[in-house]
C-alpha positions as CSV (number, residue, x, y, z in Angstrom):
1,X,-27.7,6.0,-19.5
2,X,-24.7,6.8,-21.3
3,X,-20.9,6.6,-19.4
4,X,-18.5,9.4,-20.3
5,X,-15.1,8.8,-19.6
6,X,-13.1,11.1,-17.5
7,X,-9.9,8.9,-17.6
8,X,-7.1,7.7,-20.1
9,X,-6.6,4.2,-21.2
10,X,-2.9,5.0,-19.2
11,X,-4.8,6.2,-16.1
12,X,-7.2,3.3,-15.8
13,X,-4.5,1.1,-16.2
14,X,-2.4,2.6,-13.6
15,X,-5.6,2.5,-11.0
16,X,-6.2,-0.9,-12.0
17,X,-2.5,-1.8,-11.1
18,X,-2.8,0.0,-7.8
19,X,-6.0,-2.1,-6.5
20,X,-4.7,-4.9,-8.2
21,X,-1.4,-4.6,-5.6
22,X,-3.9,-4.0,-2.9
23,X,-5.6,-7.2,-3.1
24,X,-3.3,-8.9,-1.2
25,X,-4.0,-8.5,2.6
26,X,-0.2,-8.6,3.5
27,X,0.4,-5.6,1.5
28,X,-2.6,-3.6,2.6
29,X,-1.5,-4.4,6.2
30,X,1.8,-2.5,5.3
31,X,0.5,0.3,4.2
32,X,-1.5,0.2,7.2
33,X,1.7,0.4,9.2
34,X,3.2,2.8,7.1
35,X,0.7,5.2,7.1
36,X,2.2,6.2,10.9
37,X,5.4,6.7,9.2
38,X,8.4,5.4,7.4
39,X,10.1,2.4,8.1
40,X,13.0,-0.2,7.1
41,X,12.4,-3.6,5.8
42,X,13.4,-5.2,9.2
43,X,10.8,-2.6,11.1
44,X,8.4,-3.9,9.1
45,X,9.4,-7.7,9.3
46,X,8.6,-7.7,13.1
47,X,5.5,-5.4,12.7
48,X,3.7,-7.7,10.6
49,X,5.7,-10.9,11.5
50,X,6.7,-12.1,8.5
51,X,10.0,-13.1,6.5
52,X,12.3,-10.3,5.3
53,X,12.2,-12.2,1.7
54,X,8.6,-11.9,1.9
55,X,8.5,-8.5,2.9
56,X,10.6,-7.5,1.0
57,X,8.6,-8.7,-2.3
58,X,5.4,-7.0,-1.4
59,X,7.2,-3.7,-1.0
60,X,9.0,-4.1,-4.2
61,X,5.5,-4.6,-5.8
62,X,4.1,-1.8,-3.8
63,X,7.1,0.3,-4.9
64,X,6.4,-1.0,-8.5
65,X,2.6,0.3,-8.8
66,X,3.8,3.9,-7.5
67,X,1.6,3.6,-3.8
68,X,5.0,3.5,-2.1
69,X,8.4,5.4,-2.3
70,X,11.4,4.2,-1.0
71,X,15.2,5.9,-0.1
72,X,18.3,4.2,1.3
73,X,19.3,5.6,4.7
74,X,23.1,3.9,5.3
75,X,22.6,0.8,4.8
76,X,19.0,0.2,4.8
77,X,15.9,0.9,2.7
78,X,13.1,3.1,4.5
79,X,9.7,3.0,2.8
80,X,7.3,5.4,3.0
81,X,3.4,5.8,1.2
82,X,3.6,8.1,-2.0
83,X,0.0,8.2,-2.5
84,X,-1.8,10.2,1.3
85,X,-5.3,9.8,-1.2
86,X,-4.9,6.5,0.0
87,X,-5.1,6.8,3.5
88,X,-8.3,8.5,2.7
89,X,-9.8,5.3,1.0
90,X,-8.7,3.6,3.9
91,X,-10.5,6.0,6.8
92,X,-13.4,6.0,4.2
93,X,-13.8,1.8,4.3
94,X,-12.7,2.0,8.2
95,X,-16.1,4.2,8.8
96,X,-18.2,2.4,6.3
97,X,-17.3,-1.1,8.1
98,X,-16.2,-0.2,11.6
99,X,-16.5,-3.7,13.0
100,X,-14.7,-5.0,10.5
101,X,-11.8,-2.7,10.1
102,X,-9.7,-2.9,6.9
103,X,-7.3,-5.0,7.2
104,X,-7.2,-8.9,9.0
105,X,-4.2,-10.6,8.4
């Protein structure tokens, strides 16, 4: 069986960067909560219970990769996802593992 390839050298890197940033389940619960819609740093501090230093650093990265966009509203930054594929990937594993949901922090 012979493997053709579809992507770049640029693409695959960029999808390996992407999973790569998913790996962490703090980060994957963000985008969990962001999926419903934007929010500030501090929204999202008390959503997942967790330091604004650290929360700030995983959306940073998440920025980073390209799976999140960000925009400064006053004085705060609101993040919001820049990938909605993703969300598919997400309802995908929620339905292949229902009992186990996608996300245990």
């Amino acid at each position: 069986m012979q493997i053709t390839h579809t992507s770049s050298e640029d693409s695959l890197h960029m999808q390996t960067s992407i999973f790569k940033a998913l790996g962490q389940p703090i980060r994957l619960l963000l985008v969990q909560h962001l999926r419903h819609g934007p929010a500030t740093v501090g929204a999202l501090t008390r959503q997942v219970d967790r330091d604004f230093s650290t929360v700030s650093r995983h959306l940073a990265e998440l920025e980073r990769v390209g799976i999140l966009a960000k925009q400064r509203q006053g004085t705060s930054i609101c993040y919001s996802v820049r990938l909605p594929c993703l969300g598919l990937l997400l309802d995908c594993l929620d339905q292949q593992y229902p009992d186990q949901g996608t996300c245990h922090v």
